[in-house]
VEXMITI-738561 format. One record per residue: x, y, z of N, C-alpha, C in turn. Coordinates in steps of 0.1 Angstrom, whole numbers, plus 2048, in hexadecimal, padded with zeros to 3 digits. Example, Ala and Ser with C-alpha at 12.3 -4.5 7.8 and 13.67 -1.06 7.14 Angstrom:
residues 2
8847C784E87B7D384E8847DF84E/8807EA8478897F584788180084F/
END
This chain:
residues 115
AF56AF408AE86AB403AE86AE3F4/AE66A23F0AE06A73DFAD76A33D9/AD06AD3D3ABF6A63CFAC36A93C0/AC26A13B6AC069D3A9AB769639F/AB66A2390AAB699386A9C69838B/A986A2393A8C69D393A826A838D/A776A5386A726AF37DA686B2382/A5D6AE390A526B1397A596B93A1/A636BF3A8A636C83B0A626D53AE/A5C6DA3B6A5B6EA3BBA5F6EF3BF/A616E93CDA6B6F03D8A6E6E13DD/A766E23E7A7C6D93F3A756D93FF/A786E1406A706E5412A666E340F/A596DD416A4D6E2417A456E2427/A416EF42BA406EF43CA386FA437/A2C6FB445A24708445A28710453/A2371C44FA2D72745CA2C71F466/A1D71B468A1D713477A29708479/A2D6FF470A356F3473A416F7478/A44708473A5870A47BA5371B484/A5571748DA54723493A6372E494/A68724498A7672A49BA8072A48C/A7F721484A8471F47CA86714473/A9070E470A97701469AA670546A/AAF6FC470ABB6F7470ABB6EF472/AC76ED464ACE6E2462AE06E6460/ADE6E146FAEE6DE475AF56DB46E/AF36CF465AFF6CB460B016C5452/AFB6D2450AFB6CE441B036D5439/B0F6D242FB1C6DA42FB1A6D841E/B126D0415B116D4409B026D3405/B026D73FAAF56D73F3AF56DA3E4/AF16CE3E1AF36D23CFAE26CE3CC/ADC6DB3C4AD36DA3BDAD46D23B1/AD06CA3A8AD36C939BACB6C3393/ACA6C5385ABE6C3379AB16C6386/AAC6CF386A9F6D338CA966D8386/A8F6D837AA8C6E4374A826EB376/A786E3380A706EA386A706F5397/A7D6EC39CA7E6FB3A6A7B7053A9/A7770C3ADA7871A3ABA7F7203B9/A7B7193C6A8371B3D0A8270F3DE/A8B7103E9A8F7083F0A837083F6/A7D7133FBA75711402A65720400/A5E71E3FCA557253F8A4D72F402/A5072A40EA4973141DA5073A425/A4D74342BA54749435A5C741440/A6473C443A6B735447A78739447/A7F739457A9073E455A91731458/AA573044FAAB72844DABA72C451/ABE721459ACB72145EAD371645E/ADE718455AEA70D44DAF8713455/AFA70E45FB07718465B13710463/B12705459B226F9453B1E6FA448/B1570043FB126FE431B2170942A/B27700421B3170A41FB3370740D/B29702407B2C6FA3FBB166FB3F9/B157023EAB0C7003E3B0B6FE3D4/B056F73CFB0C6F83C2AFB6F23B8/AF96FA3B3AEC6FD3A9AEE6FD39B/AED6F0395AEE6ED386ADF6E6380/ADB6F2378ACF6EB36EAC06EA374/AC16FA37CAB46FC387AB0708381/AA670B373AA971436EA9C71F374/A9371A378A8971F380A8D725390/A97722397A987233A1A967363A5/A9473D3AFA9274D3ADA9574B3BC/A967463C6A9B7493CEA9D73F3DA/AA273E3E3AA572F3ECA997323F8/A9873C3FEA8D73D40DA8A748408/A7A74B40CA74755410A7875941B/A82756421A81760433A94762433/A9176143EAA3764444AAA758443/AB775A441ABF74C43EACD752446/AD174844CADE74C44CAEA73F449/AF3740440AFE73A43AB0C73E43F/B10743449B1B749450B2873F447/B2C737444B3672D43BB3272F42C/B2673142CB26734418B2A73F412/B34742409B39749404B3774B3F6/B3473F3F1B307403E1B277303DF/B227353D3B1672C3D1B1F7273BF/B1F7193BCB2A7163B1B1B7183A8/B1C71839DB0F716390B1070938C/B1C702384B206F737EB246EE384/B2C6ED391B376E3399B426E7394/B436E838DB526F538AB56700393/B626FE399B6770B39EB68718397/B68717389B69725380B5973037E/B5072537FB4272F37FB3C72E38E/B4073A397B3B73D3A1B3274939F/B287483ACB277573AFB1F75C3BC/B217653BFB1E76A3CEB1D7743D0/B0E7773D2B0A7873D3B0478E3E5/B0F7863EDB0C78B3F9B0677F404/AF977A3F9AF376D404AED7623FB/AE7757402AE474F3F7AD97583F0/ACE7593F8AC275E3EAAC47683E0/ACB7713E5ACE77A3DBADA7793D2/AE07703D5AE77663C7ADF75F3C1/AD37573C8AD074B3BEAC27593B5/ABC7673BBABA76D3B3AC07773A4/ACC7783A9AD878039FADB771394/ADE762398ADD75A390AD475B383/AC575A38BAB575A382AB776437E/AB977037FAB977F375AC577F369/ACC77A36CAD8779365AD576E355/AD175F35BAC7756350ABF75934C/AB4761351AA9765348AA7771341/AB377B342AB9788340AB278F345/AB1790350AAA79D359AB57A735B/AB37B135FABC7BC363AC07BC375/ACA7B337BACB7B5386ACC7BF391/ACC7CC387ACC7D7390ABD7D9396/AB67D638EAA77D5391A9B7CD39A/
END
């Protein structure tokens, strides 16, 4: 899946606690490129877990608002790194997706990641 160039988005997702009890998976979904988003800020805004168990490929170029992918539990068991550019040379991976796509946002806007 790739969502591109659009300048009215916020998030992706949009569901209220009631609409996912158990969750959201998506079986089979093995990539995902964010791109030119500049309103982003995240995938999904709600308490909501999220389960990608073929997702093994993400790649986030020009989402400069983005702070984090789910408010809730996610699991990515195949994701290992998240690319910045589509380039194999700028990765990065700080354990899981949200707290990469957070150490990303701190890193752009010069926050202190230890913090």
């Amino acid at each position: 899946m790739s969502i591109t160039d659009c300048d009215l988005v916020g998030e992706i997702v949009v569901c209220s606690d009631d609409d996912v009890k158990d969750g959201i998976v998506l079986s089979k979904l093995k990539y995902l490129q964010l791109c030119s988003l500049p309103r982003l800020s995240s995938f999904c805004s709600v308490k909501c877990k999220f389960e990608f168990p073929v997702l093994e490929e993400v790649i986030l170029m020009d989402c400069p608002s983005l702070q984090i992918f789910s408010m809730d539990e996610m699991r990515t068991p195949k994701l290992q790194k998240v690319k910045l550019t589509g380039d194999e040379d700028e990765e990065l991976w700080n354990g899981n997706l949200n707290s990469t796509i957070q150490l990303q946002f701190l890193q752009k806007s010069g926050g202190d990641p230890e913090n």
